[in-house]
PDBQT receptor file of N, H, CA, C and O in Angstrom, charges set to zero:
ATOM      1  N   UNK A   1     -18.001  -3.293  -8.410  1.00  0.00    +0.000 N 
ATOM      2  CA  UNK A   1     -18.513  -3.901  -7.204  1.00  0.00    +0.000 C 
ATOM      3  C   UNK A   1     -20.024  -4.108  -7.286  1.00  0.00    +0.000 C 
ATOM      4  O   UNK A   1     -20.552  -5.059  -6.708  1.00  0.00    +0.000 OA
ATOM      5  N   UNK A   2     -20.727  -3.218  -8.007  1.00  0.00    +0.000 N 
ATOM      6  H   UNK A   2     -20.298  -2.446  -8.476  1.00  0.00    +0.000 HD
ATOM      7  CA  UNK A   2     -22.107  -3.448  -8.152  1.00  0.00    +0.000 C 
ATOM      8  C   UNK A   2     -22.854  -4.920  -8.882  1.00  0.00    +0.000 C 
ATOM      9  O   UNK A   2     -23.992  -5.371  -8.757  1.00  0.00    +0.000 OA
ATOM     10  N   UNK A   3     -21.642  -5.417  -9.690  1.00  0.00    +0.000 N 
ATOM     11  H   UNK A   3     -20.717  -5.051  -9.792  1.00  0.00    +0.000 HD
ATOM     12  CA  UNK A   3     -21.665  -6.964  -9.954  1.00  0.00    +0.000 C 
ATOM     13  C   UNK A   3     -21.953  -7.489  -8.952  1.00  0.00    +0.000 C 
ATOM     14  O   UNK A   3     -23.138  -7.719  -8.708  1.00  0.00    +0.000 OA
ATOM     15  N   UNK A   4     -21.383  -7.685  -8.455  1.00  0.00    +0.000 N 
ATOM     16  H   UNK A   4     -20.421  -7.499  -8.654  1.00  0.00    +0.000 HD
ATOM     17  CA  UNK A   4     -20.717  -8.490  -7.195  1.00  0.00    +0.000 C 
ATOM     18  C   UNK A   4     -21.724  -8.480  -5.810  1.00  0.00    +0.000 C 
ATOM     19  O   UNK A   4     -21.714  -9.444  -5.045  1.00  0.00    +0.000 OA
ATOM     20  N   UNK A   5     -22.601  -7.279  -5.569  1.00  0.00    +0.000 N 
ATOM     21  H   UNK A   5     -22.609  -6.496  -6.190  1.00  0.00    +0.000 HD
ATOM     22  CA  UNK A   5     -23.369  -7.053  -4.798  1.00  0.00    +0.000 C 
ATOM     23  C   UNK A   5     -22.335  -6.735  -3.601  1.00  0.00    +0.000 C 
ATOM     24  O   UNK A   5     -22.110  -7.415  -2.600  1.00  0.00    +0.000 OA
ATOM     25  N   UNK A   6     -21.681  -5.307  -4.060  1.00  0.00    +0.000 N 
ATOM     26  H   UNK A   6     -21.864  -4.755  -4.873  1.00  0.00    +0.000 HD
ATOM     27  CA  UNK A   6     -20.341  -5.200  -3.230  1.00  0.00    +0.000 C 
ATOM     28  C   UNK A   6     -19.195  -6.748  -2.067  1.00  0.00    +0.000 C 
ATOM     29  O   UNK A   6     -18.418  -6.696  -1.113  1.00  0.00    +0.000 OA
ATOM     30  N   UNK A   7     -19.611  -7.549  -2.693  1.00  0.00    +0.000 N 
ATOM     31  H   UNK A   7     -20.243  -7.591  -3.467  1.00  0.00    +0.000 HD
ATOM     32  CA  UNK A   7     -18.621  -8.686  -2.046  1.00  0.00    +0.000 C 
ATOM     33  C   UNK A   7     -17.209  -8.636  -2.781  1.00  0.00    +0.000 C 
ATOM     34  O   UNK A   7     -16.299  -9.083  -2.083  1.00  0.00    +0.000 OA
ATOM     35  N   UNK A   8     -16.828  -8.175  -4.076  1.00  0.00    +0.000 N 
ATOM     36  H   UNK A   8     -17.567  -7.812  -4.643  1.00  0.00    +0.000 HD
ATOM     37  CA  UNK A   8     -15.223  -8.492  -4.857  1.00  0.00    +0.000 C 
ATOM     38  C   UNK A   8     -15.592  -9.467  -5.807  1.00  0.00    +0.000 C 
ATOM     39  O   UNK A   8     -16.708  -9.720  -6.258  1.00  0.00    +0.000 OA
ATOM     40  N   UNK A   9     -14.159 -10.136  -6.120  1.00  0.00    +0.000 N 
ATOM     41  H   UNK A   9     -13.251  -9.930  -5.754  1.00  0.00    +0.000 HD
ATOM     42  CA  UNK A   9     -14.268 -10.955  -7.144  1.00  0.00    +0.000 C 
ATOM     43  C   UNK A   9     -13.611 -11.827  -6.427  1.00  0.00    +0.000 C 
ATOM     44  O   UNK A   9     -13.136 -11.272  -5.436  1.00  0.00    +0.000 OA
ATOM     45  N   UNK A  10     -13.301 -13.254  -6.493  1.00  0.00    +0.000 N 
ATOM     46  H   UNK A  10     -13.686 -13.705  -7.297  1.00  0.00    +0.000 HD
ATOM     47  CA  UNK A  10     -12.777 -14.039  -6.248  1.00  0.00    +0.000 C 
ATOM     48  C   UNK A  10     -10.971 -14.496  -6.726  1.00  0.00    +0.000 C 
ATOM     49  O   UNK A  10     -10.098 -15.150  -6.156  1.00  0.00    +0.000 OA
ATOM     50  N   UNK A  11     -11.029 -13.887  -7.810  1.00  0.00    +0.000 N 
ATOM     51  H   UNK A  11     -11.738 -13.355  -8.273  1.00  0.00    +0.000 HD
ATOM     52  CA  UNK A  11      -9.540 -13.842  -8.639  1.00  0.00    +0.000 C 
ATOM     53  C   UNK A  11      -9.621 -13.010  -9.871  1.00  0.00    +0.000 C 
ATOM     54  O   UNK A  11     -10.448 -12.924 -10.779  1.00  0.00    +0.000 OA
ATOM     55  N   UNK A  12      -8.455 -12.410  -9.595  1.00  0.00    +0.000 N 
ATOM     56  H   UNK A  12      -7.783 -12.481  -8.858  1.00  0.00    +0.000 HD
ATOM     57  CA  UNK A  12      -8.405 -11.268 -10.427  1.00  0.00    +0.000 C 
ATOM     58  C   UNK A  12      -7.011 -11.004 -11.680  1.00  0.00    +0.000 C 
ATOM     59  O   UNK A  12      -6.002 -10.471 -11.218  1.00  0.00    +0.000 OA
ATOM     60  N   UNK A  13      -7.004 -11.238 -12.628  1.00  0.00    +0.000 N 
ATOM     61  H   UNK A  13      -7.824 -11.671 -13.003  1.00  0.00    +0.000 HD
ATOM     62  CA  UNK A  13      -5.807 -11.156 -13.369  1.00  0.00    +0.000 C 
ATOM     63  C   UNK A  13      -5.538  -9.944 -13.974  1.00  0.00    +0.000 C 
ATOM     64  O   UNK A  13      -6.419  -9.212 -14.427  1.00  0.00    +0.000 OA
ATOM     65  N   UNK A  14      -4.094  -9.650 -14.004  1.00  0.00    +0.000 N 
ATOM     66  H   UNK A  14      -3.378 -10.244 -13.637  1.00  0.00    +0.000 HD
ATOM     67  CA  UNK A  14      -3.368  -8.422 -13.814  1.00  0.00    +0.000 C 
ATOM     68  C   UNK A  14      -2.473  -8.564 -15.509  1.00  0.00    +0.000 C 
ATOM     69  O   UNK A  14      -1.309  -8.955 -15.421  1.00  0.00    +0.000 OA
ATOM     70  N   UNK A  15      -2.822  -8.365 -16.449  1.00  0.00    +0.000 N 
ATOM     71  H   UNK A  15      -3.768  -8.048 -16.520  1.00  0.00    +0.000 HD
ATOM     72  CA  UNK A  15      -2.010  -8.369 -17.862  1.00  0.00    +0.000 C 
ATOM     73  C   UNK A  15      -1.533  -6.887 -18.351  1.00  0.00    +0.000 C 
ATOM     74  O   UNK A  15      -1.250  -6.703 -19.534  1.00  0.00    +0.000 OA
ATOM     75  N   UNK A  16      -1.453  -5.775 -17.327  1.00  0.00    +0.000 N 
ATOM     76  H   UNK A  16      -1.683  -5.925 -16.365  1.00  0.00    +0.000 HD
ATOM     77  CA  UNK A  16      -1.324  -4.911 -18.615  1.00  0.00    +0.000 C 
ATOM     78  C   UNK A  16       0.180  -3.949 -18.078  1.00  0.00    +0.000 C 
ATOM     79  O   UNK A  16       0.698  -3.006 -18.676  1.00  0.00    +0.000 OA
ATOM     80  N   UNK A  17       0.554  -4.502 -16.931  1.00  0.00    +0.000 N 
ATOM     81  H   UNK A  17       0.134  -5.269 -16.446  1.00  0.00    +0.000 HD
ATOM     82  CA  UNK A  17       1.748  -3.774 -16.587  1.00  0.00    +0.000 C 
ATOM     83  C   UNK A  17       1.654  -2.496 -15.671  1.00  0.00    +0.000 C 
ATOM     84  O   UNK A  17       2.670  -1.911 -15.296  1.00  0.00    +0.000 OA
ATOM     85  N   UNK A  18       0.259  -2.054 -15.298  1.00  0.00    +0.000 N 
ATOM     86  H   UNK A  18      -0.566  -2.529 -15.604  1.00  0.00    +0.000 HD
ATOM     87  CA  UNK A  18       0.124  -0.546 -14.844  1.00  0.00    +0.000 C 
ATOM     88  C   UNK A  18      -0.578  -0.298 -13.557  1.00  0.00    +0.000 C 
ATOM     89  O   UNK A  18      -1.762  -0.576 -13.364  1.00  0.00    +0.000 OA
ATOM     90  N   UNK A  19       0.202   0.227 -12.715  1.00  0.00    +0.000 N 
ATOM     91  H   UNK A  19       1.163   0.452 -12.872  1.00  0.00    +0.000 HD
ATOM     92  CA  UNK A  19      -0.125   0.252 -11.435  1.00  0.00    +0.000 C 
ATOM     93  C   UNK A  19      -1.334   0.485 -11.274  1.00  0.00    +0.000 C 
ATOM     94  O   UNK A  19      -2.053  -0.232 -10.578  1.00  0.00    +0.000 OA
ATOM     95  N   UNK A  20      -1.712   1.457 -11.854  1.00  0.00    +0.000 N 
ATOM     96  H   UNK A  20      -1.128   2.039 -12.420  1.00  0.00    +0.000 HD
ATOM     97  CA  UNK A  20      -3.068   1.728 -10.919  1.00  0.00    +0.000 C 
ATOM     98  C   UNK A  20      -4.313   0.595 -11.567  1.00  0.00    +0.000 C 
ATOM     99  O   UNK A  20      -5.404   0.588 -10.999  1.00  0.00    +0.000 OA
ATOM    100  N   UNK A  21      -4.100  -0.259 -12.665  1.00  0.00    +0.000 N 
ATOM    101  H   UNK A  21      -3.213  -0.254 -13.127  1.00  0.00    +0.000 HD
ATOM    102  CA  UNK A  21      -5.003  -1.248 -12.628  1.00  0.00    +0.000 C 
ATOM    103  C   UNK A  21      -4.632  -2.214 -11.728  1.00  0.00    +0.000 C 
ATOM    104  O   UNK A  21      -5.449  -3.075 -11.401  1.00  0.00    +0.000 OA
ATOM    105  N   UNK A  22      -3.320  -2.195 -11.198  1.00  0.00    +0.000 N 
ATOM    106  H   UNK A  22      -2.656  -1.496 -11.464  1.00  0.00    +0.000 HD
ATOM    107  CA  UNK A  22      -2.927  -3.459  -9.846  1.00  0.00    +0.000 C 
ATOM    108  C   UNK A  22      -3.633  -3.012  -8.639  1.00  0.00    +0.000 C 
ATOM    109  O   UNK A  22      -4.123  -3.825  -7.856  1.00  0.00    +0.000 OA
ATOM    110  N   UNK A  23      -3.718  -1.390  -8.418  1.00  0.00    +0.000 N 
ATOM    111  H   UNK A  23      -3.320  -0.729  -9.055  1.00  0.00    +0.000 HD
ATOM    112  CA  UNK A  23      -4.337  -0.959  -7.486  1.00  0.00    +0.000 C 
ATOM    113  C   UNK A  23      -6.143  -1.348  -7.506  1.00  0.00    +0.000 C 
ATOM    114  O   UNK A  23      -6.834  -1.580  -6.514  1.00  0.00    +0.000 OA
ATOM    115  N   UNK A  24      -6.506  -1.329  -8.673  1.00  0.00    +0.000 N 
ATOM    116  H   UNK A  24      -5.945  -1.141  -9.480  1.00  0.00    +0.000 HD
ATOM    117  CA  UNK A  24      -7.937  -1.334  -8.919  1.00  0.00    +0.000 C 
ATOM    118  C   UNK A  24      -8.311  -2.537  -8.838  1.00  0.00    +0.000 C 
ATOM    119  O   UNK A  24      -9.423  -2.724  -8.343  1.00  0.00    +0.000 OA
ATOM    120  N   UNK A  25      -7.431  -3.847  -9.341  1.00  0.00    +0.000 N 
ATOM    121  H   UNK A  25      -6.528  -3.695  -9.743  1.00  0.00    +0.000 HD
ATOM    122  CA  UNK A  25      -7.517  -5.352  -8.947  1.00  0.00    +0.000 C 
ATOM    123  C   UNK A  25      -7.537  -5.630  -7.553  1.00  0.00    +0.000 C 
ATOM    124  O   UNK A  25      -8.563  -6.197  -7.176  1.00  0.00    +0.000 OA
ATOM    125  N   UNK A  26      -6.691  -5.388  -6.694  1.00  0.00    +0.000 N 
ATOM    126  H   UNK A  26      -5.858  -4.928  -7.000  1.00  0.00    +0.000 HD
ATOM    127  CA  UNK A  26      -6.602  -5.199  -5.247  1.00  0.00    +0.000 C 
ATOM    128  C   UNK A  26      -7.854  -4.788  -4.304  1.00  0.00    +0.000 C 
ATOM    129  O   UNK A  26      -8.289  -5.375  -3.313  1.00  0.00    +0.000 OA
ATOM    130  N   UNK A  27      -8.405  -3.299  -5.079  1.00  0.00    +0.000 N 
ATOM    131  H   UNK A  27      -8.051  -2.822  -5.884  1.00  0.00    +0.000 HD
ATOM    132  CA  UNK A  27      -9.481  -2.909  -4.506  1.00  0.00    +0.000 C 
ATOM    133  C   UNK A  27     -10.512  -3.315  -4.612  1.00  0.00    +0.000 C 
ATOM    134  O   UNK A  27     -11.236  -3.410  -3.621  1.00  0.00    +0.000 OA
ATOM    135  N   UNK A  28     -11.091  -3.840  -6.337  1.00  0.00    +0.000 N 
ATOM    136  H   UNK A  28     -10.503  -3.762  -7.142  1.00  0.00    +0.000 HD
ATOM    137  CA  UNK A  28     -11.984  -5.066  -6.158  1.00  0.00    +0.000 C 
ATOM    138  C   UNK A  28     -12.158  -6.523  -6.182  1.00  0.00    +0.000 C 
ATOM    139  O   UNK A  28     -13.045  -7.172  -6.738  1.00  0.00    +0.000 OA
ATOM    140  N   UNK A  29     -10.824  -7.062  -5.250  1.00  0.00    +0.000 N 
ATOM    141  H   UNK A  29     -10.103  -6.535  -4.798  1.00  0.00    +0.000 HD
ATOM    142  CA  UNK A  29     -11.099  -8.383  -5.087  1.00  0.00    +0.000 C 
ATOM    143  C   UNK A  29     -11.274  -8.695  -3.476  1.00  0.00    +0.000 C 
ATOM    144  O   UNK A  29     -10.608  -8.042  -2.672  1.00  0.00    +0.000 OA
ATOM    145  N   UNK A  30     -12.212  -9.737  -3.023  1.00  0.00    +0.000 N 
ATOM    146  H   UNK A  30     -12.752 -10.268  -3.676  1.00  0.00    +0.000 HD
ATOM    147  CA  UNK A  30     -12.439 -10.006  -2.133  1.00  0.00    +0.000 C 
ATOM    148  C   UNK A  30     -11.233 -10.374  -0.814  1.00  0.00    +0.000 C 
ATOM    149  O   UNK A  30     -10.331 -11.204  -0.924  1.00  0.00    +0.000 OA
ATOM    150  N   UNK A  31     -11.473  -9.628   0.252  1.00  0.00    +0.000 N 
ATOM    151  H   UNK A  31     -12.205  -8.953   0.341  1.00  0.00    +0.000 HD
ATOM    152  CA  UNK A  31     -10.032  -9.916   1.284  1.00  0.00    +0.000 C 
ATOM    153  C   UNK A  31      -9.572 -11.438   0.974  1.00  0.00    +0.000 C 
ATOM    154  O   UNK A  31      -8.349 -11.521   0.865  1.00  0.00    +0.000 OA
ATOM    155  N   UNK A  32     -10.288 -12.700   0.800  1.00  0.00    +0.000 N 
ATOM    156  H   UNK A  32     -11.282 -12.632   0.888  1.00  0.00    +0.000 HD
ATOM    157  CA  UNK A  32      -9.514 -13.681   0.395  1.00  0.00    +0.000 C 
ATOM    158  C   UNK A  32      -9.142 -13.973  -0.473  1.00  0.00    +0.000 C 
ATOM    159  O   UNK A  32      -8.498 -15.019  -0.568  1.00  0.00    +0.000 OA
ATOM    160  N   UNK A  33      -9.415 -13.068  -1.631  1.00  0.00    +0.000 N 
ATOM    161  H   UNK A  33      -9.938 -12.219  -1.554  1.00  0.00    +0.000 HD
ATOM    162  CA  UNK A  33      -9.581 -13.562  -3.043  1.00  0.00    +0.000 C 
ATOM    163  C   UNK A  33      -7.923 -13.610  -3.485  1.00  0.00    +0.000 C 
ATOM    164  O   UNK A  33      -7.043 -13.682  -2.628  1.00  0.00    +0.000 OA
ATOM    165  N   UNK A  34      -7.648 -13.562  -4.888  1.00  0.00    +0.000 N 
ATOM    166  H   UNK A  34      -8.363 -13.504  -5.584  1.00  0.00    +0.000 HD
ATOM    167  CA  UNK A  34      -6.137 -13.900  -5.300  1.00  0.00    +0.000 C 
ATOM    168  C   UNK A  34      -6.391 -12.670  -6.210  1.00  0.00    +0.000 C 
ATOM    169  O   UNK A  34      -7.515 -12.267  -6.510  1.00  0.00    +0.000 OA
ATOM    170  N   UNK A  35      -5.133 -12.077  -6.647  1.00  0.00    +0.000 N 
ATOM    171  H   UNK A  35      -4.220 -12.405  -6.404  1.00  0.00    +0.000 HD
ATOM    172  CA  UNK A  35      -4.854 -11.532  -7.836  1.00  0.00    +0.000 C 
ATOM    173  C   UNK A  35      -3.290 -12.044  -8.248  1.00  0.00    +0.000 C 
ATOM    174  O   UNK A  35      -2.195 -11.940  -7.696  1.00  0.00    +0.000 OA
ATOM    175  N   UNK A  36      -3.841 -12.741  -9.698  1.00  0.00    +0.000 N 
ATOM    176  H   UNK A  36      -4.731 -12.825 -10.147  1.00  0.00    +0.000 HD
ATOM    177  CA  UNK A  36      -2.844 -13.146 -10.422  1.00  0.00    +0.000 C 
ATOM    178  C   UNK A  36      -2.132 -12.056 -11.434  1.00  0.00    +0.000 C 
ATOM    179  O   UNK A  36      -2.712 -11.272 -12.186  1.00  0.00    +0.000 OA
ATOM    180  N   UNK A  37      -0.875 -12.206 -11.264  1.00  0.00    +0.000 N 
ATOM    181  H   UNK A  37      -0.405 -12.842 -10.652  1.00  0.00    +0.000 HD
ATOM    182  CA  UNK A  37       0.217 -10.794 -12.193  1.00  0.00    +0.000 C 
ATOM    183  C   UNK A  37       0.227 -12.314 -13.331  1.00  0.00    +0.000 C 
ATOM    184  O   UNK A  37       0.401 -13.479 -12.971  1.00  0.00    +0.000 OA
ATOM    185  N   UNK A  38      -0.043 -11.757 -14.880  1.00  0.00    +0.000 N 
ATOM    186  H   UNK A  38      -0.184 -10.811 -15.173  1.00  0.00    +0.000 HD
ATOM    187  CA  UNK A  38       0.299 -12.507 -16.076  1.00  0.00    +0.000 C 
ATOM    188  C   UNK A  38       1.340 -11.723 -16.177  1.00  0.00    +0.000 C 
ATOM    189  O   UNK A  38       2.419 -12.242 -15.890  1.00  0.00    +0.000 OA
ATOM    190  N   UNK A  39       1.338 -10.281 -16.601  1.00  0.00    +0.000 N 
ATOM    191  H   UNK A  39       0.461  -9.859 -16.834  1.00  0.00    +0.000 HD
ATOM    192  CA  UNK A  39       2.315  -8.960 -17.389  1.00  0.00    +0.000 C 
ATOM    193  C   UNK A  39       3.682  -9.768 -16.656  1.00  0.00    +0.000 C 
ATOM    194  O   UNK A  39       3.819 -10.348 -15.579  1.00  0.00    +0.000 OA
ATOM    195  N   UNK A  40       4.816  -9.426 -18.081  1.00  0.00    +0.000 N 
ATOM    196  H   UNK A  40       4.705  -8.955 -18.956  1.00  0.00    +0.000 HD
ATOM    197  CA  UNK A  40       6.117  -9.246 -17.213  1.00  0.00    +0.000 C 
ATOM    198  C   UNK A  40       6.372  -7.826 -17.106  1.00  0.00    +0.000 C 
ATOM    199  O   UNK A  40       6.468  -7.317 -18.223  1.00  0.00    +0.000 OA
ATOM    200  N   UNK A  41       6.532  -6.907 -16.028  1.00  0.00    +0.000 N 
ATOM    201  H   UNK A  41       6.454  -7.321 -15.121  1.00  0.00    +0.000 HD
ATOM    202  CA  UNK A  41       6.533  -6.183 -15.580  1.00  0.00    +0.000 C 
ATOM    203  C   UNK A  41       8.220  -5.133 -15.764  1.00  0.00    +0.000 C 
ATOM    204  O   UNK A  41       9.059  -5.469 -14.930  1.00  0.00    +0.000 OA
ATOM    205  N   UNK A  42       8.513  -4.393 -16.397  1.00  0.00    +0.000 N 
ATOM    206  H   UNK A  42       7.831  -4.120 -17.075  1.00  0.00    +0.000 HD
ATOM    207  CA  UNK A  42       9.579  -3.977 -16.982  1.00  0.00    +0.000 C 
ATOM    208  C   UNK A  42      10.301  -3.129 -15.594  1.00  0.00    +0.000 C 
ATOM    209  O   UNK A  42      11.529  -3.130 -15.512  1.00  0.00    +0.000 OA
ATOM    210  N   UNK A  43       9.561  -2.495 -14.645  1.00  0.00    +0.000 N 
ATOM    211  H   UNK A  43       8.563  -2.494 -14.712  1.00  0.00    +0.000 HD
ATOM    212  CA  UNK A  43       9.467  -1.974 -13.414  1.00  0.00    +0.000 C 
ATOM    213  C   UNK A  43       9.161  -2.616 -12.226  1.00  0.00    +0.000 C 
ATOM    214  O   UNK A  43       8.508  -3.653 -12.341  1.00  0.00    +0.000 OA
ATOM    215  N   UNK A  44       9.452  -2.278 -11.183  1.00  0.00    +0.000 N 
ATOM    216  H   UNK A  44       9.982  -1.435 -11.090  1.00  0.00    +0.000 HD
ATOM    217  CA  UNK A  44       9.065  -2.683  -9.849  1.00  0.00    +0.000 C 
ATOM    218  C   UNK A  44       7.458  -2.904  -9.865  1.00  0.00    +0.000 C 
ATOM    219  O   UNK A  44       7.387  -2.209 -10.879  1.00  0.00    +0.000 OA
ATOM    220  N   UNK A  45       6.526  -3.150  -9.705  1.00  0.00    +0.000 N 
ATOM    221  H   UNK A  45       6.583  -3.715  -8.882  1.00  0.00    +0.000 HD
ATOM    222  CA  UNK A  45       4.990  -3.812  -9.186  1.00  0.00    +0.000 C 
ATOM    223  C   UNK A  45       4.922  -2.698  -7.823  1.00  0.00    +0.000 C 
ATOM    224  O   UNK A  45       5.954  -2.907  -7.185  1.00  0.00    +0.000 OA
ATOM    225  N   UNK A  46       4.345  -1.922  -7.340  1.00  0.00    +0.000 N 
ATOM    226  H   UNK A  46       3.507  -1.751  -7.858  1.00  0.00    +0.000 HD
ATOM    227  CA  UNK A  46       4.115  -1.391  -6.301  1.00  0.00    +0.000 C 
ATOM    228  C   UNK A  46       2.641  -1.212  -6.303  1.00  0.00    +0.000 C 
ATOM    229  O   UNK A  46       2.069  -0.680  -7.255  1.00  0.00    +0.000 OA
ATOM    230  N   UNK A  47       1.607  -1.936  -4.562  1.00  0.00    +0.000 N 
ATOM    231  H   UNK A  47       2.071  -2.368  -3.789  1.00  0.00    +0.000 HD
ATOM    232  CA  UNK A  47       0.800  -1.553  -4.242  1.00  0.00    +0.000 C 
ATOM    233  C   UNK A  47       0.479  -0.377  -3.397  1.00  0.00    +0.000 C 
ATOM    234  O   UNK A  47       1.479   0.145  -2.905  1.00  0.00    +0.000 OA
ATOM    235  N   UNK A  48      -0.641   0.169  -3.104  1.00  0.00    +0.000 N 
ATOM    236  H   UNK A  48      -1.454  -0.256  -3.504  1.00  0.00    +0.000 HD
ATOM    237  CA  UNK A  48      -0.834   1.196  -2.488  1.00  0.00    +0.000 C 
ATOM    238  C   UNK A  48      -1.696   0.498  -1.040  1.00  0.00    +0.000 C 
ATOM    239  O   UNK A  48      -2.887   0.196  -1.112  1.00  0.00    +0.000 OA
ATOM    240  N   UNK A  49      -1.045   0.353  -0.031  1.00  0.00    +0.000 N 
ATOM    241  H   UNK A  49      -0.077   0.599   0.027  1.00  0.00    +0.000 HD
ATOM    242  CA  UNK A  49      -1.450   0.239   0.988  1.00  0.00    +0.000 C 
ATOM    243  C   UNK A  49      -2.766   0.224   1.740  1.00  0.00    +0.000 C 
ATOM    244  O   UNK A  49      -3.504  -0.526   2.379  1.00  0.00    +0.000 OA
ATOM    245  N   UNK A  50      -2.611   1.882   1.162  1.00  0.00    +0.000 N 
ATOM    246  H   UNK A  50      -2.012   2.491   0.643  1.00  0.00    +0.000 HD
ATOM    247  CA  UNK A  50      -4.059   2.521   1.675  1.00  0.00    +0.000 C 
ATOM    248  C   UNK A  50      -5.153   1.763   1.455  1.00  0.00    +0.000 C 
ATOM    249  O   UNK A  50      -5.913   1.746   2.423  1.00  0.00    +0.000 OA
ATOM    250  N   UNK A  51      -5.533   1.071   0.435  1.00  0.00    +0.000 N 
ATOM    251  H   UNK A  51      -4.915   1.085  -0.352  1.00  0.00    +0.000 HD
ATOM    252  CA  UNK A  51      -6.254   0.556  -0.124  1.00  0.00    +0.000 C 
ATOM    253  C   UNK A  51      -6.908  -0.957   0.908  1.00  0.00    +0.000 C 
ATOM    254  O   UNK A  51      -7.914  -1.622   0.659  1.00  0.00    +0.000 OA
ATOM    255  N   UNK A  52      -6.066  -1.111   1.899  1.00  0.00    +0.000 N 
ATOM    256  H   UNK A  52      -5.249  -0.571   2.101  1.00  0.00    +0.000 HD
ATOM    257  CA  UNK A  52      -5.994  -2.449   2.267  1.00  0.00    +0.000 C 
ATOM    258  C   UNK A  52      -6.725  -1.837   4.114  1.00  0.00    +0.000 C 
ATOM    259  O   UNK A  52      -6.940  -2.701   4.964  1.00  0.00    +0.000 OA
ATOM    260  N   UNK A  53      -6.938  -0.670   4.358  1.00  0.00    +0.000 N 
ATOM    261  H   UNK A  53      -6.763   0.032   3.668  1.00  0.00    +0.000 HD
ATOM    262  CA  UNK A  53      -7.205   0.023   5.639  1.00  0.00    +0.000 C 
ATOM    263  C   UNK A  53      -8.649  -0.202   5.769  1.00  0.00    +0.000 C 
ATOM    264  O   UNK A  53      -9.258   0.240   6.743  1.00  0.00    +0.000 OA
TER     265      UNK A  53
């Protein structure tokens, strides 16, 4: 976030299959921003909510 001058990122891509980098994409992208899933995902994708409070 210190990039960013705490604002996010604008779009964020998701390649590696593992939640808590989906969680960490989520947390630093901007409330409008996008995060794109590339990974095919062998498991369910689950976010953590909390993150969104």
């Amino acid at each position: 976030m210190k990039i960013t001058g705490d604002k996010g990122v604008d779009v964020a891509f998701e390649c590696t299959s593992v939640n808590e980098v989906l969680d960490s994409l989520v947390e630093l992208t901007k409330p409008a921003g996008v995060v794109v899933i590339v990974s095919i995902w062998s498991h369910p994708a689950t976010v953590m909510y909390i993150l969104w409070l």
